[in-house]
C-alpha positions in Angstrom: -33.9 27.6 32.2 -30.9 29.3 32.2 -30.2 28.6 35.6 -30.7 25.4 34.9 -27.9 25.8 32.2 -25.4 27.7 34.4 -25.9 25.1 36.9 -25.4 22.4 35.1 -22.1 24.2 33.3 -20.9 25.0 37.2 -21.3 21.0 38.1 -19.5 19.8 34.7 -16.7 22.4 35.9 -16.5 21.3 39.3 -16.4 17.7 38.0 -13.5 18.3 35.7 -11.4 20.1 38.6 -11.3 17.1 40.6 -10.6 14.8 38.2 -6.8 13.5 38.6 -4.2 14.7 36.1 -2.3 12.5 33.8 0.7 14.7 33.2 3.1 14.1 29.8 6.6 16.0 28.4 6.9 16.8 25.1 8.7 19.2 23.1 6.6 21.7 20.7 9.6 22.8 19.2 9.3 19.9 17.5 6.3 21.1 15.4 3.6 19.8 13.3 2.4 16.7 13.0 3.9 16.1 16.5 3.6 18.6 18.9 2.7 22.7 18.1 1.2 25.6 19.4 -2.4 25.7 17.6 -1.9 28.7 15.0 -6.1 29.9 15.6 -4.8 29.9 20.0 -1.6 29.4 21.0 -2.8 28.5 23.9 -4.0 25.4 23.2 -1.4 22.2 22.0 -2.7 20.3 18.5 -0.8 17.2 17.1 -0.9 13.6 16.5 1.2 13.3 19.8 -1.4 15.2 21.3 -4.0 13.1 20.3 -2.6 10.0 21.5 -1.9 11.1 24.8 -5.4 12.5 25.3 -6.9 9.0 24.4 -4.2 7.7 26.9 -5.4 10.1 29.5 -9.4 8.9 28.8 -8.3 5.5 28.9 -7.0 6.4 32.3 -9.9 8.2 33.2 -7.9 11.5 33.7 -7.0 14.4 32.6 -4.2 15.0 30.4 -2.0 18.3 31.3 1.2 18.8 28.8 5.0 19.6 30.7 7.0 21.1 28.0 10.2 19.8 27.9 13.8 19.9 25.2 13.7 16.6 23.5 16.8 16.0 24.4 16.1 16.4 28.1 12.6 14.0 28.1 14.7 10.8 29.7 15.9 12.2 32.0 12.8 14.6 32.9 10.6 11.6 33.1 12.9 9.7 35.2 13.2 12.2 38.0 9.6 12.5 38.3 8.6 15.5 36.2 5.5 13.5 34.2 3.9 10.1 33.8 5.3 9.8 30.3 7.7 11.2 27.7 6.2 11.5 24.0 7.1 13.8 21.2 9.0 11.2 18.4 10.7 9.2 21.2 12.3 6.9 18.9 12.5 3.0 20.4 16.1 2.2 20.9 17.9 -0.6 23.1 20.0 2.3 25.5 16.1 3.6 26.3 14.5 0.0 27.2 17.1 -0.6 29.0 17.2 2.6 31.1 13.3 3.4 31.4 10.0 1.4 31.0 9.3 1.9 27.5 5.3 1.2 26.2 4.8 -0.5 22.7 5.7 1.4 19.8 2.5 3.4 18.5 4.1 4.3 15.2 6.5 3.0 12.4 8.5 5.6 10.9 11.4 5.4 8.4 14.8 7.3 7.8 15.0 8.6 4.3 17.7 10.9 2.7 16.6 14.4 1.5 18.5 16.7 -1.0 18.2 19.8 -3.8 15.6 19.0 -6.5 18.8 19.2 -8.9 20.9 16.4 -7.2 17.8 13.7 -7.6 18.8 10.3 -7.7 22.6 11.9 -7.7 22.7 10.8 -3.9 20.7 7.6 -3.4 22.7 6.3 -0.9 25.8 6.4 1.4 28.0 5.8 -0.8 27.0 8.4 -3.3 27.4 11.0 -0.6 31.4 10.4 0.3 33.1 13.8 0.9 29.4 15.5 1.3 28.1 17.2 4.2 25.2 14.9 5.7 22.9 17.1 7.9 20.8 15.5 10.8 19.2 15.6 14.4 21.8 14.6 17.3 20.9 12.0 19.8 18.6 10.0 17.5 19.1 6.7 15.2 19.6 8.6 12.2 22.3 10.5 14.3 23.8 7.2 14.8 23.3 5.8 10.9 24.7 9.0 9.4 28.1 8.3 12.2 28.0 5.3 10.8 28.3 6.2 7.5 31.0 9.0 8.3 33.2 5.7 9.0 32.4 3.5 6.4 31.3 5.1 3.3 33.4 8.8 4.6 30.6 10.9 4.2 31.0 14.3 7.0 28.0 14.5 9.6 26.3 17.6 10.3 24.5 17.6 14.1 21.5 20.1 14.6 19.8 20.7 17.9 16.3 20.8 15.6 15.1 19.4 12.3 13.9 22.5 11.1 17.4 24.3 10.3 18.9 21.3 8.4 16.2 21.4 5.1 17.0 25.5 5.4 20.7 24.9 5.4 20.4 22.2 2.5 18.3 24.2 0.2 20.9 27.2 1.1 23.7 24.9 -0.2 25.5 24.1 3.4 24.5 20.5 2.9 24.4 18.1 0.7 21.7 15.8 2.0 19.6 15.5 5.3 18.4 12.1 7.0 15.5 12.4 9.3 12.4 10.7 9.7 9.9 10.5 6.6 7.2 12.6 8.9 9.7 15.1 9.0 11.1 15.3 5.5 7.4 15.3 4.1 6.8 18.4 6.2 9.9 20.4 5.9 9.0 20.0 1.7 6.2 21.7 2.2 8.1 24.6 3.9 11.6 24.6 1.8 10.5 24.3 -2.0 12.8 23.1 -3.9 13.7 19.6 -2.4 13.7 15.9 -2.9 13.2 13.1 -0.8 14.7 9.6 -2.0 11.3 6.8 -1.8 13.8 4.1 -0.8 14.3 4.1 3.4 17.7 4.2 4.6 16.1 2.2 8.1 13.0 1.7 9.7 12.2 3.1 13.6 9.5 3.4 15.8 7.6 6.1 18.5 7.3 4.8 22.1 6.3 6.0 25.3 8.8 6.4 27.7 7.9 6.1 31.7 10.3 6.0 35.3 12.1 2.9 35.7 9.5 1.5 38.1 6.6 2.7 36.6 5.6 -0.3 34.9 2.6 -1.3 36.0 1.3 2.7 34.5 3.2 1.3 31.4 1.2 -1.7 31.5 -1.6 -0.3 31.6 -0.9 2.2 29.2 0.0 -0.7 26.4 -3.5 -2.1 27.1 -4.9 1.8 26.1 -2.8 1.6 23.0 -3.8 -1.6 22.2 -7.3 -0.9 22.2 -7.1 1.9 20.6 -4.9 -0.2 18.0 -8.0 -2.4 17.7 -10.8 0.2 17.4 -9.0 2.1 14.6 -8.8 5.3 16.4 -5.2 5.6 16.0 -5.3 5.2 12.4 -7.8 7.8 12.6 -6.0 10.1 14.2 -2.8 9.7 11.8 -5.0 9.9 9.1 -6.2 13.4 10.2 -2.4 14.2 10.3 -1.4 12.7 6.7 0.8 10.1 8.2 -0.9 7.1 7.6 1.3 5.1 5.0 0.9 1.7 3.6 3.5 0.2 6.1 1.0 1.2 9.2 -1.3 -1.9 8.9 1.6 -4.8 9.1 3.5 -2.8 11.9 -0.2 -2.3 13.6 -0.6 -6.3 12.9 2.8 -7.3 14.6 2.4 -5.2 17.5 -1.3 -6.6 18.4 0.7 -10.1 17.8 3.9 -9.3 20.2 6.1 -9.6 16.9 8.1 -7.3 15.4 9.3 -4.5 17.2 10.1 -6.1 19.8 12.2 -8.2 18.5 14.0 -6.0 16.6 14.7 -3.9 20.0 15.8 -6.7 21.1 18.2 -7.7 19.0 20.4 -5.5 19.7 23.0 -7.0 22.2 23.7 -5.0 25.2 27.1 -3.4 25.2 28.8 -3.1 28.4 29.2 0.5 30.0 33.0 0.4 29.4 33.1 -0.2 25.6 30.2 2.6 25.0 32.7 4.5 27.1 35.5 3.7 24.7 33.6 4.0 22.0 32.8 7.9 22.5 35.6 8.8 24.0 37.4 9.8 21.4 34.6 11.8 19.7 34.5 13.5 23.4 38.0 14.4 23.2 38.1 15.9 19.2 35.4 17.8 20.8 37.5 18.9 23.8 40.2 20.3 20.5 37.4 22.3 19.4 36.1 23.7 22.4 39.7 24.7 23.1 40.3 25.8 19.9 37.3 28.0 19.7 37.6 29.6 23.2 41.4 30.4 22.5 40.6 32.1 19.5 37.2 34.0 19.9 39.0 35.2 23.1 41.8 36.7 20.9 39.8 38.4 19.2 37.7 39.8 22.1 41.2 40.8 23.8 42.4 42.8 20.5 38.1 44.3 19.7 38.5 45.0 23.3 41.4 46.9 23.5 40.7 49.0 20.3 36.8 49.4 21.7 38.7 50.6 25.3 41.0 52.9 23.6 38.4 54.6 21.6 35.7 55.2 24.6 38.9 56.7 26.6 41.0 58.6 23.8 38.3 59.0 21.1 36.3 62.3 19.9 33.0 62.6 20.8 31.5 60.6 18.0 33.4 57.7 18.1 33.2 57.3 21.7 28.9 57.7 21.0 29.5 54.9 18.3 31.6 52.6 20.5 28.8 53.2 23.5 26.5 52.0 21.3 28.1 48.9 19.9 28.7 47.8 23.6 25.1 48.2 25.3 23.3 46.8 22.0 25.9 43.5 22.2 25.6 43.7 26.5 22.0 44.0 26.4 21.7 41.1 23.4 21.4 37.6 24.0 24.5 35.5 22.4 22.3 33.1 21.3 20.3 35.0 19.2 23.7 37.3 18.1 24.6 33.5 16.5 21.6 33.2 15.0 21.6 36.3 12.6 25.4 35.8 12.1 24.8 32.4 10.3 20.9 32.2 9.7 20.1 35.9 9.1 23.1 37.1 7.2 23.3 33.9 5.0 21.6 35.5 2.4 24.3 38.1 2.2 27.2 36.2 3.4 27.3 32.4 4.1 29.4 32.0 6.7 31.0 28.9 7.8 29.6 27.3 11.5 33.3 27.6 12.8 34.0 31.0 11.7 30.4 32.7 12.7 31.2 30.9 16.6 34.2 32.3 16.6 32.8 36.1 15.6 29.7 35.5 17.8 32.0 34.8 20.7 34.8 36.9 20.2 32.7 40.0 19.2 30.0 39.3 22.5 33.2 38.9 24.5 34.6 42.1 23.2 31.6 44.2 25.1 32.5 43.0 28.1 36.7 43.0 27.6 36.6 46.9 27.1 34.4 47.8 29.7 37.3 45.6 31.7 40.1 47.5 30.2 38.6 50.9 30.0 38.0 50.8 34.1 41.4 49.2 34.1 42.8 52.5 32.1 41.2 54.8 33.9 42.0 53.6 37.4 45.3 54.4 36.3 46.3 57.5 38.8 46.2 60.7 37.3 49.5 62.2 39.0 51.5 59.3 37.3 50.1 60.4 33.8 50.9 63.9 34.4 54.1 63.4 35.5 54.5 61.2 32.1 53.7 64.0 29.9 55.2 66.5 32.2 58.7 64.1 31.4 58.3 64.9 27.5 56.5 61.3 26.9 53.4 61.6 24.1 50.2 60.1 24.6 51.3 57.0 22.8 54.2 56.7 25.1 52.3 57.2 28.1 50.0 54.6 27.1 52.8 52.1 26.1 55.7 52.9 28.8 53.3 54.3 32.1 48.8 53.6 31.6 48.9 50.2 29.8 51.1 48.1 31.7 49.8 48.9 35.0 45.9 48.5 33.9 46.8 45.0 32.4 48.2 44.1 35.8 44.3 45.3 36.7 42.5 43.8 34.0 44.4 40.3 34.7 42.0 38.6 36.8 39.0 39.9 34.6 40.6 38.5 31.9 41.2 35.2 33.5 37.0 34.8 34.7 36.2 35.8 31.4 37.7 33.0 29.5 37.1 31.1 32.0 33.3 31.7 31.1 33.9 31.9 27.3 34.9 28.5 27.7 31.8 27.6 28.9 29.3 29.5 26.7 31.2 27.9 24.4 28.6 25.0 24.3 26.1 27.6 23.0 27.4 27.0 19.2 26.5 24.0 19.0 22.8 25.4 17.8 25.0 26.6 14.6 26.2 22.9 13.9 29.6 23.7 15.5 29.8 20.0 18.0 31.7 21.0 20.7 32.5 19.6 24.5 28.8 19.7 25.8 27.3 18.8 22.6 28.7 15.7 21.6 28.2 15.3 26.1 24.7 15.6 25.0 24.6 13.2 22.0 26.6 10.6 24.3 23.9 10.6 27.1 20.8 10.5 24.8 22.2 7.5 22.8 23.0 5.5 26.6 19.9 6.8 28.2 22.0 8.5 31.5 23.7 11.5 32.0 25.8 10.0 34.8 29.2 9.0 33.3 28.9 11.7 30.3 28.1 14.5 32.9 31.7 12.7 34.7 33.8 12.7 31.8 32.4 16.4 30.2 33.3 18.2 33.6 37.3 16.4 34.2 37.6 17.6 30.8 36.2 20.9 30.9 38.5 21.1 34.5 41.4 20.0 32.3 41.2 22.6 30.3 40.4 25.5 32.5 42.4 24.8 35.4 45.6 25.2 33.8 44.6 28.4 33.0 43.3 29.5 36.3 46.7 28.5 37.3 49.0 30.8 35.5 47.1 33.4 36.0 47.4 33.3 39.4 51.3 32.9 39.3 51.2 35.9 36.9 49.6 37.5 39.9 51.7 36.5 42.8 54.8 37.4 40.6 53.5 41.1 39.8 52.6 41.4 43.1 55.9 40.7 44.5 57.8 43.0 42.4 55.8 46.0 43.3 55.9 44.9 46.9 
């Protein structure tokens, strides 16, 4: 009997091996009810998402393997051939049909407004909120509403690379109110007590499935599943397992079955020529540009003066200082920025609340000071020793020697350094945009998720970021050629 069993286990194995794969990107960053790691085995994926792409998969007759991709990133992905289909909240806009082949919406969702327990019905609309800090997720329609809104009723938008940090920063006081999906807002008061969502939507959306451009006879067949499944009652199942079944599900369920509703209202939408969404972001692309510049100038200012004090001490200090300094530098070298801006304005919020500018600007200048002083200290001690002798021999003091004799000479060494380096804190200057800070490559970001391509954002981010580090790179060099003439 029980080889009868094993047997029979062995066959159902083998059987499941060769069946095809139905591959699907998602983001499990984006957490329950969507996609999560299952807290009894991490291992395994739960979710509403989840659950719809494995009735997908059966439909198919496959079997469904999960690509984990950023959110931001699953148009693209999926375009180049990574998985069948992107899921994961896709939200159903007109830039997305347009650029992929997009599947029926499977879910109605609606934007409402979330703030402090204290400020209900204080903030029921736009309007209300002029002058406050409106916090939301970048790339997505409530993105767009709450831009919208910056324009027309002045309230300031607040972009977050997740939707978990903007109910944290809103019961902490950093915002006034956040827009997100209802799905979202329910969950996140669960998490943050203390909070209030407004009943009244601010817009309604919906979840699609997004496949390759000329993947539409998958799609088609894949908007049959969905249909069916419509029809059967075991998607309202399955959102009624997650608690998102809601009393606008059945008329959205009805109009989709019909060919109605959201279709329509995708498409009516009218499409706006490449150049005008070009003009349109543009100028949010180049008050980014100020702030990226800005940022880099200034967080590399304070590197060059941390540096130059963390130098000094290593080369001039007593023994405990120079331990201390040591320290400081592997702990910040051997740290990831990221997570260094992560406990400057998340972790230390409860002791200081920093503003998103100022805690980039210490992240960066005080990561970049490491790596300055280890520039300056081999700069200082390349110096040669005869020339120092002969400084002190002369009557000079240490100060002197360092002033008149060591420093100019191991800035002439440190130059180049000095120039990659900013160079590169330019660049990992795109990192603070997961403390709301939008700079360059974030608002890039934003721009290529609302038009559905990378192509003329990725254009415009790199002649700018080349505008602004060439220069540089430029009189640097001069500096160097005219140095190196004068000792010549």
């Amino acid at each position: 009997m029980r080889r009868i069993v094993l047997f029979l286990i062995l066959l159902a194995s083998a059987a499941n091996a060769k069946q095809p794969i139905f591959r699907w990107g998602g983001d499990a960053e984006g957490g329950a009810p969507f996609v999560e790691a299952d807290p009894s085995d991490p291992s395994k994926l739960r979710g509403f998402d989840v659950e719809v792409a494995d009735q997908i998969a059966k439909g198919l007759g496959k079997r469904p393997e999960f690509v984990q991709v950023s959110f931001s990133d699953i148009d693209q992905s999926v375009q180049r051939g990574d998985f069948e289909i992107g899921m994961s909240g896709v939200e159903d806009t007109p830039p997305r049909r347009r650029m992929l082949a997009a599947t029926i919406p499977y879910f109605e969702f609606h934007e409402v407004l979330t703030m402090r327990a204290e400020d209900r019905g204080k903030f029921s609309n736009f309007a209300a909120l002029r002058g406050h800090r409106v916090g939301t997720l970048g790339g997505t329609i409530a993105y767009e509403r709450v831009l919208a809104a910056e324009k027309s009723d002045g309230v300031i938008c607040v972009s977050y690379d997740d939707d978990v940090h903007p109910y944290a920063d809103l019961r902490a006081g950093r915002l006034d109110a956040v827009l997100l999906d209802n799905i979202i807002a329910v969950r996140s008061m669960r998490r943050v007590p203390g909070l209030w969502t407004e009943p009244k939507p601010v817009a309604t959306g919906h979840y699609i499935g997004v496949l390759a451009t000329g993947n539409t006879a998958l799609r088609d067949r894949i908007n049959e599943i969905l249909r069916a499944r419509m029809r059967d009652g075991t998607l309202e199942q399955i959102y009624r397992k997650w608690g998102i079944w809601d009393a606008y599900q059945p008329a959205f369920f009805a109009s989709v079955l019909n060919g109605n509703a959201p279709k329509k209202a995708a498409e009516s939408v009218a499409a706006t020529k490449q150049f005008d969404i070009v003009l349109r972001y543009l100028p949010a692309l180049l008050r980014a540009s100020l702030i990226t510049i800005v940022l880099s100038c200034a967080a590399m200012a304070l590197a060059v003066f941390a540096g130059v004090f963390i130098a000094s001490g290593r080369v001039y200090g007593n023994p405990l200082l120079r331990a201390l300094l040591t320290i400081y530098v592997e702990v910040v070298r051997g740290t990831p920025v990221l997570l260094q801006l992560f406990v400057l304005y998340y972790g230390l919020s409860s002791v200081i609340r920093l503003p998103a500018f100022i805690a980039a600007l210490l992240g960066l200048g005080l990561n970049y000071a490491a790596y300055e002083s280890e520039i300056y200290r081999g700069a200082l001690e390349a110096v040669p020793r005869g020339q120092l002798e002969a400084a002190r021999t002369l009557g000079l003091t240490e100060s002197q020697v360092l002033r008149l004799v060591r420093g100019p000479q191991a800035f002439r060494i440190a130059l180049a350094p000095m120039t990659n380096d900013f160079v590169a804190l330019l660049k990992d200057s795109s990192l603070v945009s997961v403390i709301t800070v939008i700079e360059l490559t974030k608002q890039t970001s934003i721009f290529a998720a609302n038009i559905g391509s990378w192509v003329i954002p990725g254009i415009l981010c790199a002649a700018l970021y080349l505008v602004l580090s060439l220069p540089l790179s430029r009189l640097a060099g001069r500096l160097e050629d005219r140095w190196r003439a004068a000792t010549e």
